[in-house]
C-alpha positions in Angstrom: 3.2 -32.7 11.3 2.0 -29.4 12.4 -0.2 -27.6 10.1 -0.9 -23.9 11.0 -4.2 -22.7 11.0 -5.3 -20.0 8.5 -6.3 -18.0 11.3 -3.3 -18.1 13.0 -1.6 -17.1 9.9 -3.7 -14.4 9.8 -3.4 -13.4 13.5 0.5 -13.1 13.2 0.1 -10.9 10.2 -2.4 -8.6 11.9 0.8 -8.2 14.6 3.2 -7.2 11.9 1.5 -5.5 9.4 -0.7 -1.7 9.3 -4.6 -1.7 9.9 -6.1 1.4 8.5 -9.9 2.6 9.2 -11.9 3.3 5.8 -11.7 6.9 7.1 -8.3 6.9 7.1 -8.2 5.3 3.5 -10.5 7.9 2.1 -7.9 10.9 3.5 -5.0 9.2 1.5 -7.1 8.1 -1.2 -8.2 11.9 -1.5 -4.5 13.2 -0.9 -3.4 11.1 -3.6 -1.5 9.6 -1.2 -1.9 5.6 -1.9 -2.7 2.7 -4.4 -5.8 1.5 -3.4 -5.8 -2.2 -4.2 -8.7 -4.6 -4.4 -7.1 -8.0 -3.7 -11.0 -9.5 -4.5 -11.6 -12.1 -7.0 -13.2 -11.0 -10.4 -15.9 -12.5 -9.9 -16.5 -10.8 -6.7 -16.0 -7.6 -8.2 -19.0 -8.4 -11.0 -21.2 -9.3 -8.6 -20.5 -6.9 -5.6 -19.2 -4.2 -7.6 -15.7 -2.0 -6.9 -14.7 0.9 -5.4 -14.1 3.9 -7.4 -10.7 4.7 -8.0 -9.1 1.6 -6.7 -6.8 -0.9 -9.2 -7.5 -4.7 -9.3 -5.0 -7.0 -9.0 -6.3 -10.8 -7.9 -4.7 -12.0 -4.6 -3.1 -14.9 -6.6 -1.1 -12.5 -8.7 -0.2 -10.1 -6.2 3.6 -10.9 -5.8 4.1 -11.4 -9.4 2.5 -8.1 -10.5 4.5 -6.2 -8.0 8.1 -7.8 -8.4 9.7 -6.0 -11.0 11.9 -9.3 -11.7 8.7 -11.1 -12.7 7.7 -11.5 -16.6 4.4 -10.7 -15.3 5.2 -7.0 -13.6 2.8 -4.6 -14.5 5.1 -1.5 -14.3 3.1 2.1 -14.6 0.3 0.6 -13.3 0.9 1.5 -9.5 3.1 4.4 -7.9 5.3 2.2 -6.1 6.7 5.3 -4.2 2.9 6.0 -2.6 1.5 3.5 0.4 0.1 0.1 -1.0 -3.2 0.2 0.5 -5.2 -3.5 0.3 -8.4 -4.5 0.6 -10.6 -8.0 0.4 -13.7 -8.5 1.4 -14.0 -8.8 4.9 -9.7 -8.1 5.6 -8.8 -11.5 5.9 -6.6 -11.9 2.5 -5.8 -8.3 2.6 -4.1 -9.2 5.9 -2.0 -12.0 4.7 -1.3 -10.4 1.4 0.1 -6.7 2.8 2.6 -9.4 5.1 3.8 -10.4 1.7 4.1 -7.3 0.2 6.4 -6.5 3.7 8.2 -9.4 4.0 9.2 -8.8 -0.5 10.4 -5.6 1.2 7.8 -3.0 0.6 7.8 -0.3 3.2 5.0 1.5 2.9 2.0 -1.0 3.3 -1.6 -1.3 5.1 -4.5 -2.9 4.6 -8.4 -1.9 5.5 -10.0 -3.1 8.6 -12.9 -5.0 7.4 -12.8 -4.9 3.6 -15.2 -4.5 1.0 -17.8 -5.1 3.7 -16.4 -1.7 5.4 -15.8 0.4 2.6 -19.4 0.2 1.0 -20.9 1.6 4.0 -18.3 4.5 4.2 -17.5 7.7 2.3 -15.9 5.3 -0.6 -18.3 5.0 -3.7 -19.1 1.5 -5.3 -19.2 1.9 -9.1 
């Protein structure tokens, strides 16, 4: 049995999906252009704090939240016609989880080169 490696998961994501600077997310974010999603564990999030403006939705209810077919959909709670824009804490789950939101068929997807980690030491606020 061969058993792929969480980083080569992650490396054949990085090949398909979009990688975004935190400057890049800020113009969007300040266009009104995207959903800025934290993909972070709550409990990350209470001890690290968030960035302003962005929804939470745990990386383990991702593709339930945002499949319209689910019980557990959580329609109005993103513009689903604006750019799904992730972020983790370093970019390693936002990479594998903006995949996912491609391969359900979302077009318009990215995620933030270097996470959390990134985004505190840009223009984002933490709240």
């Amino acid at each position: 049995m061969s058993i792929k490696s969480s980083q080569t998961l992650v490396n054949e994501a990085l090949k398909e999906i979009k990688t975004i600077t935190t400057d890049e997310a800020h113009n969007l974010t300040s266009n009104n252009q995207c959903n800025l999603i934290d993909i972070r564990d709550i409990r990350e999030l209470e001890n690290q704090g968030r960035i302003e403006n962005s929804k939470h939705i745990p990386r383990g209810m991702l593709e339930f939240w945002l499949d319209p077919e689910s019980q557990y959909f959580k329609k109005g709670k993103l513009d689903l016609n604006k750019e799904m824009v992730l972020f983790c804490a370093g970019g390693l789950r936002s990479a594998l989880a903006a995949k996912t939101l491609k391969d359900m068929g979302y077009k318009n997807v990215s995620h933030i080169e270097g996470g959390f980690g990134s985004l505190k030491n840009s223009k984002f606020k933490v709240v």
